[in-house]
C-alpha positions as CSV (number, residue, x, y, z in Angstrom):
1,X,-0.8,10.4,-46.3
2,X,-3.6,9.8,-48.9
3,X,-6.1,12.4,-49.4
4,X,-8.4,9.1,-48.1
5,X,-6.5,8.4,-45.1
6,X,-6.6,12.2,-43.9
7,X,-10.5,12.1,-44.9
8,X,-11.3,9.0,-42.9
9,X,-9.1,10.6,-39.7
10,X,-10.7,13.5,-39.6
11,X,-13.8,11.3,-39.4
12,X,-13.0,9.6,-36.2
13,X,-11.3,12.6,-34.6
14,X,-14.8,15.1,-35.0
15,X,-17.6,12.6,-35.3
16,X,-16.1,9.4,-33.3
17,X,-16.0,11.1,-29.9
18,X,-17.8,8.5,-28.7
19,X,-15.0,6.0,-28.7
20,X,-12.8,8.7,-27.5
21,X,-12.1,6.3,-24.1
22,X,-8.9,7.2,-22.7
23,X,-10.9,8.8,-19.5
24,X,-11.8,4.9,-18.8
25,X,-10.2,3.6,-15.5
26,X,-9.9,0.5,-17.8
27,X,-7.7,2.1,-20.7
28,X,-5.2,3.8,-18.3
29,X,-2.4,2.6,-17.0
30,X,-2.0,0.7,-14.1
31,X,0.5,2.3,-11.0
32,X,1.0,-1.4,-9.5
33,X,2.5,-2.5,-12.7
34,X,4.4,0.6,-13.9
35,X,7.7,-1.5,-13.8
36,X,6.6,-4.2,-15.8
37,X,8.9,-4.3,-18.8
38,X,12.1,-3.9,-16.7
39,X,10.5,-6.3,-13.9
40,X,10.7,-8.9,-16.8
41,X,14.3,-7.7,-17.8
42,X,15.6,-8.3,-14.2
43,X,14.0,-11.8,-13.8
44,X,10.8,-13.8,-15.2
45,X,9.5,-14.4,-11.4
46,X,9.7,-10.8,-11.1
47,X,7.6,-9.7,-14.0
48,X,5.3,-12.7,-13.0
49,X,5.0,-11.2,-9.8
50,X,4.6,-7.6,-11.2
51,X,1.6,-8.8,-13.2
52,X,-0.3,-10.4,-10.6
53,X,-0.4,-7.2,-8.6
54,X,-4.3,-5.7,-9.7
55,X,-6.0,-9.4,-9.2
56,X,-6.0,-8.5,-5.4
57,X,-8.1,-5.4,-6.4
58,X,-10.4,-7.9,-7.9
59,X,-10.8,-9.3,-4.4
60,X,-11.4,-6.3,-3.0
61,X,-14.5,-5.8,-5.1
62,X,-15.9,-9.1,-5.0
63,X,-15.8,-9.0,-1.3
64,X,-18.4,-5.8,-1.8
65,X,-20.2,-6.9,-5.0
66,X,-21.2,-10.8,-3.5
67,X,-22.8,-9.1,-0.4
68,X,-24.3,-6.3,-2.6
69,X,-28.2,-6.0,-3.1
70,X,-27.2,-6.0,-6.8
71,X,-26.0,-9.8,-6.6
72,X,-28.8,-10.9,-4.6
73,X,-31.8,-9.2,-7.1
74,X,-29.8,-11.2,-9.9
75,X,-29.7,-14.6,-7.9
76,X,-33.6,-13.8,-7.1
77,X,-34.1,-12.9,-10.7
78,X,-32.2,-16.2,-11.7
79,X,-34.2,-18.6,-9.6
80,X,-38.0,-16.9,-10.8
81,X,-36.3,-17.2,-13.9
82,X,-35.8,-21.2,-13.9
83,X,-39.2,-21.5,-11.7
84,X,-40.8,-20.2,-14.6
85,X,-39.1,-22.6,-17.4
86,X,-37.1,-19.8,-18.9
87,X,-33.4,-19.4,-19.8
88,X,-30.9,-17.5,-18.4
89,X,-28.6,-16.2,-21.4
90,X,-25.9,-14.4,-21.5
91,X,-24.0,-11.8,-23.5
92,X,-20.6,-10.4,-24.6
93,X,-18.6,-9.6,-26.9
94,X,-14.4,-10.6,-27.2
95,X,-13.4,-11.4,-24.2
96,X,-16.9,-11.1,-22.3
97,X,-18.6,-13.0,-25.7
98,X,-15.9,-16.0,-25.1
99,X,-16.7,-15.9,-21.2
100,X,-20.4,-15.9,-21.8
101,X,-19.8,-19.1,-23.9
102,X,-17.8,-20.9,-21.1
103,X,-20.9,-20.2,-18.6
104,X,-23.1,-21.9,-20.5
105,X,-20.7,-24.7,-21.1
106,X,-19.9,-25.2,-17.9
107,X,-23.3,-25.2,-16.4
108,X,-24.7,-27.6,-19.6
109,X,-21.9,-30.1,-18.2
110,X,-23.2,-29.8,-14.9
111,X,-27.3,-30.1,-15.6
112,X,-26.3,-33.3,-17.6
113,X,-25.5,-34.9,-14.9
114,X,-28.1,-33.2,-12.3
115,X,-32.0,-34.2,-13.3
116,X,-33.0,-30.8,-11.4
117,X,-31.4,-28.5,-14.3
118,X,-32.1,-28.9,-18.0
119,X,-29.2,-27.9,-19.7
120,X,-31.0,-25.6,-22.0
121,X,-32.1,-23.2,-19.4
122,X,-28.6,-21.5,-19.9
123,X,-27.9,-19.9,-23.3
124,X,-25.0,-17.7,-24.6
125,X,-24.9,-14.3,-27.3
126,X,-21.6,-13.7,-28.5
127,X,-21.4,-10.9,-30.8
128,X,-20.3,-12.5,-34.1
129,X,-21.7,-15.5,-33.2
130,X,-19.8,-18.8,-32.0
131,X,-17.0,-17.7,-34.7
132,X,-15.6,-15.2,-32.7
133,X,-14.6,-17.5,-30.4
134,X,-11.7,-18.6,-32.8
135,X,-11.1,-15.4,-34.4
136,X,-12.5,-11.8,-34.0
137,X,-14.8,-10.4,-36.1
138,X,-13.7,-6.9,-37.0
139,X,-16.1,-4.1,-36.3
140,X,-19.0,-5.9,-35.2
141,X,-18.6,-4.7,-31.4
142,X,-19.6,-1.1,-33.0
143,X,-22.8,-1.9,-34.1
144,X,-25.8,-2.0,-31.5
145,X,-28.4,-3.4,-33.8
146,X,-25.8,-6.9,-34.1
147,X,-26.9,-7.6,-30.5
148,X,-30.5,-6.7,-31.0
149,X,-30.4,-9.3,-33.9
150,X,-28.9,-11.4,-31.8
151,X,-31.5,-11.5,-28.9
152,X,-34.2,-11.4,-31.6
153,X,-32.4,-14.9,-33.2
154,X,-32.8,-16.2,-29.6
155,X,-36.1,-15.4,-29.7
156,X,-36.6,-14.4,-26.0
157,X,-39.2,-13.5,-24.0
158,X,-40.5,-12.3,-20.7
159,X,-39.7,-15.6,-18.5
160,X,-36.1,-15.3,-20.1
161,X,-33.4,-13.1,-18.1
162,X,-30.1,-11.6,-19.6
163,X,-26.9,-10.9,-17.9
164,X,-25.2,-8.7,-20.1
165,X,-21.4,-8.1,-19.6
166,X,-18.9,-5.7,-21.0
167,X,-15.6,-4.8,-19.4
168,X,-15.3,-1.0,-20.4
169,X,-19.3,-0.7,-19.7
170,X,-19.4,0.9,-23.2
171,X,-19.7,-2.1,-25.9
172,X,-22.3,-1.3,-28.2
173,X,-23.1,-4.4,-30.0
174,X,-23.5,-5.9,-25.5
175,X,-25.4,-2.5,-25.2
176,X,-27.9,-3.8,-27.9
177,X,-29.1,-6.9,-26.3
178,X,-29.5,-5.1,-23.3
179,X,-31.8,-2.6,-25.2
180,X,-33.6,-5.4,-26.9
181,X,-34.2,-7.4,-24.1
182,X,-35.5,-4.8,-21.8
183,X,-37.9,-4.3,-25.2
184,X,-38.8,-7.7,-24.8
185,X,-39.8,-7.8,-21.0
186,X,-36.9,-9.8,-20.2
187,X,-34.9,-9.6,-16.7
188,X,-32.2,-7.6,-17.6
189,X,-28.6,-7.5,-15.6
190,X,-25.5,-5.3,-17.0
191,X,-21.8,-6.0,-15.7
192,X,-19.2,-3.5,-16.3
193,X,-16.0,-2.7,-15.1
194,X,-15.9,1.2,-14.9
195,X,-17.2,3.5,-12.2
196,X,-21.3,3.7,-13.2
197,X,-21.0,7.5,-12.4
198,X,-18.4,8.2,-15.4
199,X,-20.1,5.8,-18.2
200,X,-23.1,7.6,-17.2
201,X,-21.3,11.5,-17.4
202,X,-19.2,11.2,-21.0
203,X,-21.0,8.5,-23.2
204,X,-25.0,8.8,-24.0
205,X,-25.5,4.8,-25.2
206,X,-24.0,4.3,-21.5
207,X,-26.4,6.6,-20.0
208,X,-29.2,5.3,-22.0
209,X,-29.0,1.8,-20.4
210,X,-27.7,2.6,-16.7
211,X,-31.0,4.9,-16.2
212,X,-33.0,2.4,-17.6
213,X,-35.5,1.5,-14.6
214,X,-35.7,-2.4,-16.8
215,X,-31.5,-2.7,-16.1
216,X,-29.8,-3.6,-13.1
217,X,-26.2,-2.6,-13.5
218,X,-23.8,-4.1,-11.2
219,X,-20.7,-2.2,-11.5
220,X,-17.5,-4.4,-11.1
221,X,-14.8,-1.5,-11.0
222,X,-11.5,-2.8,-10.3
223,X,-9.2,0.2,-11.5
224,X,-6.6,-0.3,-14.2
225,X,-5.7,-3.3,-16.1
226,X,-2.2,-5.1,-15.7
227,X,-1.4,-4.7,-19.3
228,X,-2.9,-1.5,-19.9
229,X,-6.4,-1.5,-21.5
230,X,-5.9,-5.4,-21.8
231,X,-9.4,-6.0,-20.7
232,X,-9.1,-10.0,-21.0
233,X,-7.3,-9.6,-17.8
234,X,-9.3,-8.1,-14.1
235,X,-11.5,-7.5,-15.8
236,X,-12.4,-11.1,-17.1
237,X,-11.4,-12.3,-14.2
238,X,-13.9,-10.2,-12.0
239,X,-16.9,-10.7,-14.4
240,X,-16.0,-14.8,-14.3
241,X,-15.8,-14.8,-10.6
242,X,-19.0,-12.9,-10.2
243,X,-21.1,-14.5,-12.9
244,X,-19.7,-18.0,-11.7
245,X,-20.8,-17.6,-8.6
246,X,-24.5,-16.3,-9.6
247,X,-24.6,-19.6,-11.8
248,X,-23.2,-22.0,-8.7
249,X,-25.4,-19.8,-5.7
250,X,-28.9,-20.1,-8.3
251,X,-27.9,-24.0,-8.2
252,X,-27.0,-24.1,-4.2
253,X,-30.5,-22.1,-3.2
254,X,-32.1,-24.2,-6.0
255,X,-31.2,-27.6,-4.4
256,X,-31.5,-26.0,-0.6
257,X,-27.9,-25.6,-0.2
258,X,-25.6,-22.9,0.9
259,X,-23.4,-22.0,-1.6
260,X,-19.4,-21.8,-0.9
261,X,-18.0,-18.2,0.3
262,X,-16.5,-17.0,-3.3
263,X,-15.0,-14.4,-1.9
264,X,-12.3,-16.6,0.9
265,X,-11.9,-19.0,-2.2
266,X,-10.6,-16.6,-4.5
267,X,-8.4,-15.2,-2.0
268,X,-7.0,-18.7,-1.3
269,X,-6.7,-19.3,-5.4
270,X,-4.8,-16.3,-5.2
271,X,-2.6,-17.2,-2.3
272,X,-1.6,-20.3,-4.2
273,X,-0.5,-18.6,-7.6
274,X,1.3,-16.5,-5.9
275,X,3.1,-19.0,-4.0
276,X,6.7,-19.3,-4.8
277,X,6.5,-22.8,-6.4
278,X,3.8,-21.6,-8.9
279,X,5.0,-18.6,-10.0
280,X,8.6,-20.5,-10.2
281,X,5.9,-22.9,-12.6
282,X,4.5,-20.0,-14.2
283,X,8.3,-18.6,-15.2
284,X,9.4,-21.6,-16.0
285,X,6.5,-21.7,-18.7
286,X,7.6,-18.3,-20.0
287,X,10.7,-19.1,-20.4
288,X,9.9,-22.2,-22.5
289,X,7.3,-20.3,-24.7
290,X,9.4,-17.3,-25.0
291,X,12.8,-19.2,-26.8
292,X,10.2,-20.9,-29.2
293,X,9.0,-17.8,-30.4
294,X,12.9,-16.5,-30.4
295,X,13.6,-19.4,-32.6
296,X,10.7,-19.0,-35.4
297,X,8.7,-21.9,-33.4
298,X,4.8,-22.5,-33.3
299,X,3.3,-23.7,-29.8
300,X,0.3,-26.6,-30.0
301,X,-1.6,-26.7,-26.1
302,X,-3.2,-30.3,-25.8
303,X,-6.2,-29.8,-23.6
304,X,-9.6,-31.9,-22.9
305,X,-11.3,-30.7,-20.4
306,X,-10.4,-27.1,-20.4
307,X,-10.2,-26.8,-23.9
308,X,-12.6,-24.0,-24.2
309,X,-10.4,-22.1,-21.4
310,X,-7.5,-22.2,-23.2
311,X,-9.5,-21.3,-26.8
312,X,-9.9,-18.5,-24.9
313,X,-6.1,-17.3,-23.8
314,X,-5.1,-18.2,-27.0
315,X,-7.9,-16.5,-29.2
316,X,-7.2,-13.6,-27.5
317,X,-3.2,-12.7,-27.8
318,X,-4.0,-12.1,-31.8
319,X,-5.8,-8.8,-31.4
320,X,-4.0,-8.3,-27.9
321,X,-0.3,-8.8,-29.5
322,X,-0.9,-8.6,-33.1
323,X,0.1,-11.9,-34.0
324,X,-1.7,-13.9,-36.6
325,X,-5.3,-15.2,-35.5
326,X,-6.2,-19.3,-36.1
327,X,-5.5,-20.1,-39.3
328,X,-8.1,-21.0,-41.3
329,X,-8.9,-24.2,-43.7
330,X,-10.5,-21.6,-46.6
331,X,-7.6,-18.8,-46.8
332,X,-4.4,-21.4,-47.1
333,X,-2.2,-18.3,-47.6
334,X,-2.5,-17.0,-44.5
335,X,0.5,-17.2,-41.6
336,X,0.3,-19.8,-38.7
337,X,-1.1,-18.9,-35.7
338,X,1.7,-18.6,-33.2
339,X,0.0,-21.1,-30.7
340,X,-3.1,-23.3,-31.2
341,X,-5.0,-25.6,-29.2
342,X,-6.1,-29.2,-29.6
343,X,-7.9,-31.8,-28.3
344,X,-6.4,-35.2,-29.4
345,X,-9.1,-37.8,-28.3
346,X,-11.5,-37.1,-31.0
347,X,-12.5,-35.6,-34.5
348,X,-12.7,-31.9,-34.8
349,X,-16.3,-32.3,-35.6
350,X,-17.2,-34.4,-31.7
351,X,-14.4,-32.0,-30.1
352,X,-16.8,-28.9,-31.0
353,X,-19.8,-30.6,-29.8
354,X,-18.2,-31.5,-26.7
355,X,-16.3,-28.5,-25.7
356,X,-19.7,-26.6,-26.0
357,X,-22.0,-29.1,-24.6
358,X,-24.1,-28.0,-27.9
359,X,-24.4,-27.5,-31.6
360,X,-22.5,-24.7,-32.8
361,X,-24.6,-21.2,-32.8
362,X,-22.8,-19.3,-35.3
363,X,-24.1,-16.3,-38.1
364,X,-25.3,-17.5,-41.6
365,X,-26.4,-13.6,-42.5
366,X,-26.7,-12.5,-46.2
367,X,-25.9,-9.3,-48.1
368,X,-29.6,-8.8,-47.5
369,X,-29.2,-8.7,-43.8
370,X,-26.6,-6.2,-43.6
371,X,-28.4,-3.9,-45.5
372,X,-31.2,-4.4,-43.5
373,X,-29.2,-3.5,-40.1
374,X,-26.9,-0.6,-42.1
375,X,-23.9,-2.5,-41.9
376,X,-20.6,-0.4,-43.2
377,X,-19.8,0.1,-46.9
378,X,-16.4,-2.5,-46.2
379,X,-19.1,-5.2,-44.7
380,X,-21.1,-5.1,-47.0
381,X,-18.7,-4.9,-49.5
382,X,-17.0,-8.6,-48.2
383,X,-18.7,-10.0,-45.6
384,X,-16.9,-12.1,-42.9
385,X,-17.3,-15.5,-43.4
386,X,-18.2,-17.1,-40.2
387,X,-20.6,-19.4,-40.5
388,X,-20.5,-23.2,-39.0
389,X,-18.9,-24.6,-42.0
390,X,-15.7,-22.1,-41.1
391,X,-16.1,-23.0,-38.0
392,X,-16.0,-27.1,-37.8
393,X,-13.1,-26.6,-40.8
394,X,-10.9,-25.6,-37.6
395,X,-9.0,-29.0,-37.4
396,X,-8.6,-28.6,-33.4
397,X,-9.2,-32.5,-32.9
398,X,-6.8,-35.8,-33.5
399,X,-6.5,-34.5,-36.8
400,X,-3.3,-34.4,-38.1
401,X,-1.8,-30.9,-39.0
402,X,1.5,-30.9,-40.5
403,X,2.2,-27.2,-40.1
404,X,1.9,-27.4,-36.4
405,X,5.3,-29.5,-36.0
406,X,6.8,-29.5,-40.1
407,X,10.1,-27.0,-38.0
408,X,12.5,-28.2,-35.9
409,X,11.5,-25.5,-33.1
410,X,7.8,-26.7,-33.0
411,X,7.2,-28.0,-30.0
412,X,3.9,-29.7,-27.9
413,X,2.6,-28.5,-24.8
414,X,0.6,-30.6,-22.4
415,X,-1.7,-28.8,-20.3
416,X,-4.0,-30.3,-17.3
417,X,-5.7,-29.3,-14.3
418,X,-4.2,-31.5,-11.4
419,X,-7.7,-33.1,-10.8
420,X,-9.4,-33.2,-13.9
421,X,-11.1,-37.1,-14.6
422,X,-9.9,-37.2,-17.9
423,X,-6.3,-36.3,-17.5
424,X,-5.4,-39.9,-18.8
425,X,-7.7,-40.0,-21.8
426,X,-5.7,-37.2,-22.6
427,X,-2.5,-38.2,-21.8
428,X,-2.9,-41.7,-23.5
429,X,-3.9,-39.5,-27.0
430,X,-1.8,-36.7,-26.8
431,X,1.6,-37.0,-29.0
432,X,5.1,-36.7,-27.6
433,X,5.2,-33.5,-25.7
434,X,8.0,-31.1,-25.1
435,X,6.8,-29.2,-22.1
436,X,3.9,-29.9,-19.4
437,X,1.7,-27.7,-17.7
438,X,0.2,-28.7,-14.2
439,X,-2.6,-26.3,-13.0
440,X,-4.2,-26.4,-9.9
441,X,-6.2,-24.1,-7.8
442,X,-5.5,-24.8,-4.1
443,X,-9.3,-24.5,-3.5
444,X,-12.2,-27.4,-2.6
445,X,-14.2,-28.2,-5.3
446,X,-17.5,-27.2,-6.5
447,X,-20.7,-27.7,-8.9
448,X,-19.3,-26.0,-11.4
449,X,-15.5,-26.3,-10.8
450,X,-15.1,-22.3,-10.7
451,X,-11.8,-21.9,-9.0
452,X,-10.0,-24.8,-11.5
453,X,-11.7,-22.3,-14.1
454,X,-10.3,-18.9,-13.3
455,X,-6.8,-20.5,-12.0
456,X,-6.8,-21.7,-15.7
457,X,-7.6,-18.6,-16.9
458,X,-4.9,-16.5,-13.9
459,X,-1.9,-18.8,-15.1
460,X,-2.7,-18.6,-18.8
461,X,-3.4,-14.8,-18.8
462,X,0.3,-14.4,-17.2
463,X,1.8,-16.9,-18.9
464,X,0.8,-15.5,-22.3
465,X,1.2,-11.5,-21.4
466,X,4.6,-12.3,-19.9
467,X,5.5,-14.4,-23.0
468,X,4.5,-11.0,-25.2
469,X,6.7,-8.6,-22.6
470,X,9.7,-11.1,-22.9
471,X,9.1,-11.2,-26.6
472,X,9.4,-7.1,-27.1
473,X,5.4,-6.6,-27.5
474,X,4.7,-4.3,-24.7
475,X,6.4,-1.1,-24.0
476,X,6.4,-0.5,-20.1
477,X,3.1,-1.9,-19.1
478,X,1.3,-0.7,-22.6
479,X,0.0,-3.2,-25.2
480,X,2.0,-1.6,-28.1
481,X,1.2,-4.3,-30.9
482,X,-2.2,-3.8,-30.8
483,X,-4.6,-4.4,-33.2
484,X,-7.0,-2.3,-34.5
485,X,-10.3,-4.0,-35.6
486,X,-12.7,-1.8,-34.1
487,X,-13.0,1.6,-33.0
488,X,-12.2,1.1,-29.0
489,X,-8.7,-0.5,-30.0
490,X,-8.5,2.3,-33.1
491,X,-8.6,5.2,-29.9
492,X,-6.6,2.8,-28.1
493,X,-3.7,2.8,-30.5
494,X,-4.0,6.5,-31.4
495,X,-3.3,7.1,-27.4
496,X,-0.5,5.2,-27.4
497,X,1.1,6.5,-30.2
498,X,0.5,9.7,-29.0
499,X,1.6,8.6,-25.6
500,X,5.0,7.6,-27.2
501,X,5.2,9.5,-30.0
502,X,5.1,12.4,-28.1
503,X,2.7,14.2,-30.3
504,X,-1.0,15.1,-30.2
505,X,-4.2,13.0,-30.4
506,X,-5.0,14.0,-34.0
507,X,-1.4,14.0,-35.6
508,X,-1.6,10.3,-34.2
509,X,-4.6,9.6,-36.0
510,X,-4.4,10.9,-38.7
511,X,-0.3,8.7,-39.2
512,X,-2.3,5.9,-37.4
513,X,-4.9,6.0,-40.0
514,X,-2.1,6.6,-43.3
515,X,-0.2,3.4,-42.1
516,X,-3.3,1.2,-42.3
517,X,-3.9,2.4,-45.3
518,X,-0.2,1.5,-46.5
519,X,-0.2,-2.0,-44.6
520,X,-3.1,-3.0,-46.5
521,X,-1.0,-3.2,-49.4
522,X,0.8,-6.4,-48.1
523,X,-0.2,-9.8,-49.1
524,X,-2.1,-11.8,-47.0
525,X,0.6,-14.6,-46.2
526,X,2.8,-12.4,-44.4
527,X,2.4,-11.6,-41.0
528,X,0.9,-8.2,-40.3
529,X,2.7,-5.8,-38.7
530,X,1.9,-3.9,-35.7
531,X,0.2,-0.5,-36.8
532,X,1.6,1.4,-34.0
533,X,5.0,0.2,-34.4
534,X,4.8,1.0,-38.1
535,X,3.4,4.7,-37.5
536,X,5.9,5.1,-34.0
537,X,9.1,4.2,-36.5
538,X,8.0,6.5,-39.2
539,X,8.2,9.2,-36.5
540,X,11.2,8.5,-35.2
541,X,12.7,8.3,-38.7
C-alpha cells in the first residue's frame, strides 16, 4: 500500500461516514434468496425461481402505497400540475435516472397520439445527463449541487412538479433537485426504498429533505434486494410500478376514466413469469447467454420498441458485474461491451430521436462549471466527456459494426414483446439471429403499456443476474464484481470484502483502496478487473 492509498482510506473511513450504508434494508442481504448460487448449481429454473422470490414483497407494498394518501396527494398534485400548463419532471440517478427517462418516453409516445396531452408536459433529470443512460458517469451521484444544476437547466418553476426517486433514499446528486425545487416553489414528491424512520435517524442530507414541510416522501420499502444491494432490481421494479401508475391514473382521471387496479395486474404479471413455461423461457435464455460468455462471445439484443428497456438491463450489468461498459466511438482501445443493443430499422442518429420521443438532453459543462460547483480535483482534472456528440457516436442503429459478430461465438438475439405493432418492421430488418426472446405480460393492456414494461424489465433483470451467477460473478446472493465509481458502491465493496475476507471494515478499505490504486496501472484495452476479487485474492494469498 502506497503512502496515497492509506491517505485517501483513512479519508473515507473518518470523514465518509455518510456513505457508511450497510445499516440500509437495501444493502443487506436478502433471507429469500440466501441459496442463490447453489440454487443455480443444482438447476437454472431453480436459481430463476430463487430470484424471483422478493418481487412478491413488491406487491405487498404496492397494495398499501396505491391506496395510500401519499399516492393520491401526488395524482392531485399531477393533475393541478397539467391544469396549470406545467410539466411534471422527474429525477434519478443510475438506475432511477434511466427509469425517469423511460417515463417520459413512454408518456411522449402516448400524448402524440392523444390531443388532450402535450408531450412536453413530462420532462426527465438524469444525473449526468442523457449520457448516463449508456454508460455511468463516475462520481457524479455524490454531488448535490449536479442536481440543483440540473433543475436550474430545466428552468422550473412553481406550476412545475418533481417526482424525485432514489432507491436507497440517500442519493445526493436526486437529493439536490429535490432541494432546488422545493427552492423554486415547485410540487415536490420523493420515492425511496428504505424505511423513512432510519434515513431520517443515521444520515442528515436524508433528514434534511424528509422534514421538509415542501416534500412529500412516499416511502416504497420492500426489504432486501435479490442480489444484494443490486438496487436495479425491487427496487426499480417498485418505483416503475408506482410511478407508472401515477402517470396512467393522472391520464385516466384526466379523460374521466377509472384507471386499471395496478395492484391485481402486477400480481397477475407476476403469476405469469412465474409460470413454469416462462421460467422454463427465462432458463432457457440463461443458458444460451451463459455458453457465449463461456466461449469468449459478445451478445447483440435487436429491439424496436423496447429499445430503451433493454438500454436499460444492459447499461446496468457494467457497474453491477464489472464488465466493460458500451464501447465508445472516441476511445477505440477500449474492450467490447459484453452485450449491446440495437435497433436495425434506422440510423443511429433517428433511433435516438425515436427511442426518446425527443432531442437528446445531455451535459455540455466546461472546466469553468466545475469550478463553479467544487467538483473533485480528478473532475476537474479530466472531465467526462458526455456531451450529445458522444452520445449519437453510439452506433446502436442499422449501422454496421464489425466487432459485434467479427468471432465465431458472436451471436444475435431477437427480442419482442408478443404484441408489440412493430414486431415485423423489426423482424424484416433484423439480421440472422441465433436465439429469440418472446416476452409477454399475461395482463390487458393500457395507455401506457405498463405491465409489457416491467415484464420487460422482470425477464431481463433475471435473465441477466442469473447469466452473472452462472458466469461466477456473485458469491451466494452478493454482487462480488462490483464496481466502484462512487462512494455507495466504494462502502459497498469494502462490506463485502470484509464480509468475505473475514476481516474488519477499515483493513478492507484501506486493501480495497491500494488495489485501485494498483489496477489503475493497466491499459485501457484490457478488461478491468473486479476490485474486490483482486483485494479478496491478495488475502487469501
Amino acid at each position: 500500500m502506497s503512502a496515497t492509498s492509506d491517505i485517501i482510506a483513512e479519508k473515507f473511513i473518518r470523514e465518509e461516514k455518510e456513505f457508511h450504508l450497510g445499516f440500509l434494508p437495501t444493502e443487506q442481504s436478502h433471507p429469500l434468496t440466501a441459496t442463490l448460487e447453489t440454487d443455480f448449481r443444482k438447476s437454472t429454473a431453480d436459481g430463476v425461481r430463487t430470484l424471483q422470490r422478493p418481487d412478491r414483497l413488491v406487491l405487498e407494498m404496492a397494495k398499501k402505497m396505491l391506496r395510500s394518501p401519499e399516492f393520491s396527494q401526488m395524482v392531485d398534485a399531477g393533475l393541478a400540475t397539467l391544469k396549470e400548463k406545467g410539466r411534471i419532471i422527474f429525477s434519478g440517478c443510475g438506475a432511477t435516472g434511466r427509469l425517469s427517462i423511460l417515463l417520459e418516453a413512454i408518456f411522449r409516445q402516448y400524448a402524440e397520439e392523444d390531443p388532450d396531452f402535450d408531450p412536453d408536459c413530462v420532462e426527465s433529470i438524469m444525473t449526468g445527463g442523457d449520457f448516463a443512460l449508456i454508460r455511468s458517469v463516475e462520481s457524479f451521484e455524490d454531488y448535490q449541487i449536479f442536481g440543483r444544476e440540473q433543475v436550474a437547466m430545466a428552468e422550473m418553476s412553481a406550476r412545475d412538479m418533481l417526482v424525485a426517486i432514489t432507491e436507497g433514499g440517500e442519493t445526493s446528486s436526486v437529493i439536490g433537485t429535490v432541494k432546488e425545487a422545493a427552492d423554486r416553489r415547485c410540487r415536490v414528491f420523493l420515492l425511496f426504498n428504505n424505511p423513512a424512520t432510519l434515513l431520517r435517524e443515521r444520515l442528515t442530507r436524508c433528514r434534511e429533505v424528509i422534514d421538509d414541510a415542501r416534500v412529500t416522501v412516499l416511502d416504497l420499502s420492500c426489504g432486501a434486494m435479490a442480489l444484494a444491494g443490486s438496487t436495479r432490481m425491487q427496487a426499480t421494479t417498485s418505483e416503475e410500478l408506482i410511478c407508472g401508475a401515477f402517470l396512467e391514473t393522472v391520464i385516466a382521471r384526466k379523460k374521466g376514466k377509472a384507471p386499471i387496479d395496478f395492484a391485481t395486474d402486477f400480481e397477475k404479471l407476476l403469476d405469469h413469469l412465474e409460470s413454469d413455461a416462462v421460467v422454463g423461457d427465462i432458463a432457457d435464455a440463461i443458458d444460451f447467454e451463459d455458453r457465449v460468455y463461456r466461449e469468449k462471445g459478445r451478445v447483440t439484443y435487436y429491439a424496436k420498441s423496447y429499445l430503451l428497456d433493454l438500454f436499460t438491463d444492459t447499461t446496468e450489468r457494467s457497474p453491477t458485474f464489472m464488465l466493460p461498459p458500451f464501447k465508445i466511438p472516441s476511445i477505440p482501445d477500449a474492450p467490447e461491451s459484453w452485450a449491446y443493443v440495437k435497433n436495425p430499422t434506422a440510423p443511429a442518429s433517428q433511433v435516438w430521436r425515436e427511442m426518446l420521443r425527443r432531442a437528446p438532453r445531455c451535459l455540455e459543462w466546461s472546466i469553468a462549471d466545475y469550478k463553479r460547483m467544487n467538483a473533485a480535483p480528478e473532475i476537474l482534472a479530466k472531465p467526462p466527456r458526455i456531451g450529445v456528440e458522444n452520445l449519437f457516436s453510439m452506433p446502436i442503429g442499422n449501422e454496421k459494426v464489425p466487432a459485434r459478430y467479427d468471432r465465431a461465438a458472436d451471436v444475435s438475439i431477437l427480442v419482442l414483446l408478443d404484441r408489440a405493432a412493430d414486431n415485423a418492421a423489426l423482424i424484416a430488418a433484423a439480421p440472422v439471429c441465433q436465439h429469440k426472446i418472446v416476452i409477454s405480460s399475461g395482463c390487458a393492456d393500457s395507455p401506457l403499456h405498463l405491465m409489457d414494461h416491467l415484464a420487460v424489465k422482470l425477464f431481463m433483470n433475471t435473465l441477466s443476474t442469473g447469466t452473472m451467477v452462472k458466469n461466477g460473478r456473485v458469491s451466494g446472493n452478493w454482487m462480488s464484481y462490483v464496481s466502484v465509481s462512487n462512494k455507495k458502491l466504494i462502502d459497498r465493496a469494502i462490506r463485502l470484502i470484509s464480509e468475505l475476507g473475514k476481516v474488519s471494515y477499515e483493513e478492507s478499505c484501506r486493501a480495497l483502496f491500494a488495489s485501485i490504486e494498483e489496477l489503475a496501472a493497466l491499459p485501457v484495452s484490457q478488461e478491468m478487473p473486479s476490485p474486490v476479487q483482486y483485494t479478496l485474492k491478495k488475502f487469501r494469498r
